[in-house]
N, C-alpha and C positions, 0 to 999 in steps of 0.2 A: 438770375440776376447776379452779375459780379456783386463783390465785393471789397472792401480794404480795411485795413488795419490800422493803430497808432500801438506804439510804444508806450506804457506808463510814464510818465514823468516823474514818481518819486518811485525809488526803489520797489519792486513788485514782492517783495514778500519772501522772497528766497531765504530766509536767516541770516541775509549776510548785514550788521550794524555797521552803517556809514558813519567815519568818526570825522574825517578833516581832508581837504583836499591840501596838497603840500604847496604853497606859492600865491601867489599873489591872484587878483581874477581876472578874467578877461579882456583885454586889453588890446591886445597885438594881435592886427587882423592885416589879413594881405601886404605883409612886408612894412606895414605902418604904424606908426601906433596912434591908433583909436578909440576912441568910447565904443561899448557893446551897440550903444544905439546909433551909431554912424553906418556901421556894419553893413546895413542896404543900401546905402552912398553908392559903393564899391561892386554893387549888382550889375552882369551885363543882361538886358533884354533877351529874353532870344525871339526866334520865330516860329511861333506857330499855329495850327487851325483852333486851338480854342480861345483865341483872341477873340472869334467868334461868338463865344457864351460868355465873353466881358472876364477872362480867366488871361492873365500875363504869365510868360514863363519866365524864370530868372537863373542866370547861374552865379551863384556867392563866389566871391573869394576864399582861396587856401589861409587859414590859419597860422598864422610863422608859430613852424614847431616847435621853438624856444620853449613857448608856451605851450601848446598842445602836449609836448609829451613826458611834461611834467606828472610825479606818478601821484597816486592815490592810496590815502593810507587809511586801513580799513580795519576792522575788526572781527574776525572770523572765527563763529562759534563752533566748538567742539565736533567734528566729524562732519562737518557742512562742507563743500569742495566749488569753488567759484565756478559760477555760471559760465556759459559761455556769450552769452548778453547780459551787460548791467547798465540799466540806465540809471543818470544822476542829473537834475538840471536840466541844461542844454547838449548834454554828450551823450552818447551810447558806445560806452565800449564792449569792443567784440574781440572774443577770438581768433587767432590765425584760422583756425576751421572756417568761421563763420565768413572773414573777408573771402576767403577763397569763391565761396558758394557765389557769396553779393557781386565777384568780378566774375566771374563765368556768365549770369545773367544779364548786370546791367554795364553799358557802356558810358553811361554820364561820368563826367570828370570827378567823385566824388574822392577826398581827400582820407587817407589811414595815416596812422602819426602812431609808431610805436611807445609804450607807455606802458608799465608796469602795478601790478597793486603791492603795496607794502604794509607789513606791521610797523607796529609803536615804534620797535627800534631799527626800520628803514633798511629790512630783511625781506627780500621779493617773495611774495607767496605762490605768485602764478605760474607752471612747468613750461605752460606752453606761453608764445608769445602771446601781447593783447596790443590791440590799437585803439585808439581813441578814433572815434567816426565823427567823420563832419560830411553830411549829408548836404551836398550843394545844389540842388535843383531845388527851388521856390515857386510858388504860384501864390497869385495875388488873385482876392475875387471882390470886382470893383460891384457884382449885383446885392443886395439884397433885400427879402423879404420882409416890409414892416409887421405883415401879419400872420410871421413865423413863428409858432413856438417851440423849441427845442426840446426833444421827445427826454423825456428823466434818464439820465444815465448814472451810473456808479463811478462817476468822476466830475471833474468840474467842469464846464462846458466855454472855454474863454470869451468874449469880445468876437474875435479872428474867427474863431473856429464854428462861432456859431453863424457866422456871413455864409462859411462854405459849407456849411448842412443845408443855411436856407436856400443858398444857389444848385444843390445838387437834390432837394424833396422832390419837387417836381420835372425832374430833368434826366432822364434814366440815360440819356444818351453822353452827359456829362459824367454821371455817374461813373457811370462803364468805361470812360476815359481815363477818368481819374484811375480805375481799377488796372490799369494795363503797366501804371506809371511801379519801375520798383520800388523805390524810394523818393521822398520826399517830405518838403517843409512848407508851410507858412508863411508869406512875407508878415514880416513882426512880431513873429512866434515861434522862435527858436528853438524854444524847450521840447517841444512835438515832432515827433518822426514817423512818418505816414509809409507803409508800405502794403504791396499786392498780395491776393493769396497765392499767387506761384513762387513769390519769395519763402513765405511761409510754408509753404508745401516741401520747398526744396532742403529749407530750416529743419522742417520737419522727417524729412527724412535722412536726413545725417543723426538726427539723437541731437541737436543741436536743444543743449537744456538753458532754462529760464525763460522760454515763451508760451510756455502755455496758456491758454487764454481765462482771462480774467473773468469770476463766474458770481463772487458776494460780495458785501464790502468786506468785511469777515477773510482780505484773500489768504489761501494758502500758498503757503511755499511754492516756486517756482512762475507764480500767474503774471507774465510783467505785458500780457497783450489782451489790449482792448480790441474788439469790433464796431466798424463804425458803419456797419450795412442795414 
């Protein structure tokens, strides 16, 4: 049985102390400036067969980079070396390694905004480049189950996210669909970034560090992926 993945939403444990994002927040989306909850305004539909299992496909809009690639300013403890995935929020930023890998596999229009992490005194820490990811393919899932209960996990289980567990328990052939896609989001849950195990496999074999998978609450260093199989 495939399976897929999400990204942590809060820092996965790596050592590294998030102290302040530099700027202002989110705001300026597709050339315009909007509230964060406008954001799916600006969705084009697209087309596809799981229109079928009541599942819409979406692609977002680019982020004006103004804002995107505003840097982050962090605090990095003593002999710790930046991951090369950090999630924060609603962004994951990755390494040039890491985009390289995500363009070789997927062909969605998904957006990189070069972006740096900085200390206190707005000195770049990171050798190699880092991009901020905006992850633009969304699916919406209009089914679900009243008498679904959402199996305990070591994380919180949203509103959104619990629709599409209920719409995928019973449905292996959804399931398995879902598992093919590389990346993705949530319509209305931006903070979550969903990807395949051949993403991760590919991750994985580059030495691509900070995704090891998430194992107690207790996490250690490095665990910033959940399983959601």
């Amino acid at each position: 049985m495939a399976t897929f993945y999400r990204f942590l939403t809060v820092y996965g444990g790596t050592k590294i102390k998030f102290h302040k994002s530099v700027g202002r927040s989110p705001r300026v989306m597709a050339g315009h400036d909007v509230p964060p909850q406008e954001f799916e305004w600006c969705f084009d539909e697209l087309d596809s067969d799981l229109s079928n299992y009541n599942v819409k496909v979406y692609r977002a809009p680019c982020v004006d980079e103004k804002w995107a690639s505003i840097d982050t300013m962090i605090s990095l403890k003593k002999g710790v070396d930046l991951p090369d995935v950090r999630t924060s929020g609603s962004f994951v930023a990755v390494s040039s390694k890491v985009k390289k890998i995500i363009l070789e596999l997927d062909s969605f229009e998904h957006q990189f905004v070069e972006s740096d992490f900085t200390d206190k005194k707005g000195a770049v820490l990171n050798e190699q480049q880092y991009f901020r990811l905006n992850v633009r393919k969304f699916l919406s899932f209009d089914h679900y189950d009243e008498n679904f209960f959402a199996p305990r996990k070591s994380y919180d289980v949203s509103p959104k996210e619990r629709k599409m567990l209920s719409a995928i328990q019973n449905n292996d052939f959804l399931k398995n669909e879902l598992a093919k896609i590389p990346l993705w989001r949530i319509w209305g849950q931006r903070n979550i970034v969903y990807f395949n195990e051949e993403l991760l496999s590919l991750l994985r074999s580059e030495n691509v560090s900070g995704i090891q998978t998430y194992s107690e609450v207790a996490r250690k260093p490095g665990q910033g992926v959940i399983s959601c199989g």
